[in-house]
C-alpha positions as YAML, in Angstrom:
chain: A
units: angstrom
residues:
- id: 1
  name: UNK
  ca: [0.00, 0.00, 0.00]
- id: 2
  name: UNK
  ca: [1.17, 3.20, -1.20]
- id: 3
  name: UNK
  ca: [1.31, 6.09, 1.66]
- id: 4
  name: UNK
  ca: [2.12, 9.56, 0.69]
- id: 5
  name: UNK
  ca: [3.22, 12.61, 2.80]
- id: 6
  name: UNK
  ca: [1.65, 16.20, 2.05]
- id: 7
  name: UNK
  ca: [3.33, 18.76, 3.01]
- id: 8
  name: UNK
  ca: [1.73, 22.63, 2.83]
- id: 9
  name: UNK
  ca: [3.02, 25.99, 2.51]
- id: 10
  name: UNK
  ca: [1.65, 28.84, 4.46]
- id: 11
  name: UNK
  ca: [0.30, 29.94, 1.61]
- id: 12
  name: UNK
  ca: [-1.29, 26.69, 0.72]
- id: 13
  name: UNK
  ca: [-2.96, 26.36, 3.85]
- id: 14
  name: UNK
  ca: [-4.03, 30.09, 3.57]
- id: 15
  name: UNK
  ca: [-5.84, 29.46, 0.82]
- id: 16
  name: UNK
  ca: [-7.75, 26.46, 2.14]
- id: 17
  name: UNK
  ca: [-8.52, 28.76, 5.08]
- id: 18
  name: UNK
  ca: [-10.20, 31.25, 3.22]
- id: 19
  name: UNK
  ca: [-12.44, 28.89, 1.11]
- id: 20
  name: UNK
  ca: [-13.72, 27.87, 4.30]
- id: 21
  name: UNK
  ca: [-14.32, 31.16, 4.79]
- id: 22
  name: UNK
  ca: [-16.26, 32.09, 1.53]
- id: 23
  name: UNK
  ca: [-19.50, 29.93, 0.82]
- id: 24
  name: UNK
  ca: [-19.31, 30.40, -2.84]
- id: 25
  name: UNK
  ca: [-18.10, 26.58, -3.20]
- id: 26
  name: UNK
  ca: [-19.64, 23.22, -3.14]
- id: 27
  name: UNK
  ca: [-20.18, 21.90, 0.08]
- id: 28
  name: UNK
  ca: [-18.07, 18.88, -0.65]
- id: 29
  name: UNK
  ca: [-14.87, 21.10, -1.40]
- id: 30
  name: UNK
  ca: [-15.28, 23.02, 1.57]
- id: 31
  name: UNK
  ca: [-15.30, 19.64, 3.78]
- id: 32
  name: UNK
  ca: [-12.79, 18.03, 2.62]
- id: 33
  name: UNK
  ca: [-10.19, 21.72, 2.89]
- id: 34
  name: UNK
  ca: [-11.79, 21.53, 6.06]
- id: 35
  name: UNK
  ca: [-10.39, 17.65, 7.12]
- id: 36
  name: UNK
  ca: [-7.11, 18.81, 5.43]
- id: 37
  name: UNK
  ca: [-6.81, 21.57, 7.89]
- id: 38
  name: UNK
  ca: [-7.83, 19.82, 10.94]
- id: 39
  name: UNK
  ca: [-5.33, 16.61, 10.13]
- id: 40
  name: UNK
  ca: [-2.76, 19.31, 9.79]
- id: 41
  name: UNK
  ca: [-3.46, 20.54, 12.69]
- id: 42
  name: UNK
  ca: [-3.54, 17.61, 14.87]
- id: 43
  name: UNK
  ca: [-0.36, 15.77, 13.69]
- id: 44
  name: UNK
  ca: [2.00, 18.61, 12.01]
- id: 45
  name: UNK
  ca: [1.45, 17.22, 8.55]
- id: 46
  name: UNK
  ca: [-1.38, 15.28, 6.74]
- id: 47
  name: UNK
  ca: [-0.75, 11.34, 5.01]
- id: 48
  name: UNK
  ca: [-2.53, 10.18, 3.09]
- id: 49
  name: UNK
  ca: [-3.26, 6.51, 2.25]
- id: 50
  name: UNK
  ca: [-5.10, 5.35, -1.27]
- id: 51
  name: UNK
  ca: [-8.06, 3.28, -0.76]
- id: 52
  name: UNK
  ca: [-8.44, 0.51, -2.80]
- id: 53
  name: UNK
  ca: [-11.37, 0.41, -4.89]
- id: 54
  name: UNK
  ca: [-13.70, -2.35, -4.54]
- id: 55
  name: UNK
  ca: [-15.51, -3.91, -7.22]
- id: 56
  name: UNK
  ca: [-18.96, -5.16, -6.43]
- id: 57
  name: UNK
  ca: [-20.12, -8.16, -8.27]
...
């Protein structure tokens, strides 16, 4: 299983800040900058694992 490191500028996270802010986006954008921010928060810096796609028979 792959597992990758993000890492995020100031700026980066600035701007995922401020579309929080604004509520000119879809609702599912403005979640998920939302879980990137919090992750980042809580541990520093955010890693992310793929999921492996199912296939349903």
């Amino acid at each position: 299983m792959n597992i990758y490191t993000v890492t995020l500028t100031e700026d980066e996270r600035k701007v995922l800040y401020e579309l929080t802010l604004k509520g000119k986006r879809d609702s599912q954008q403005i979640l998920n900058a939302l879980i990137l921010l919090i992750v980042i928060k809580v541990n520093g810096m955010l890693t992310i694992q793929p999921m492996k796609r199912s296939h349903v028979s």
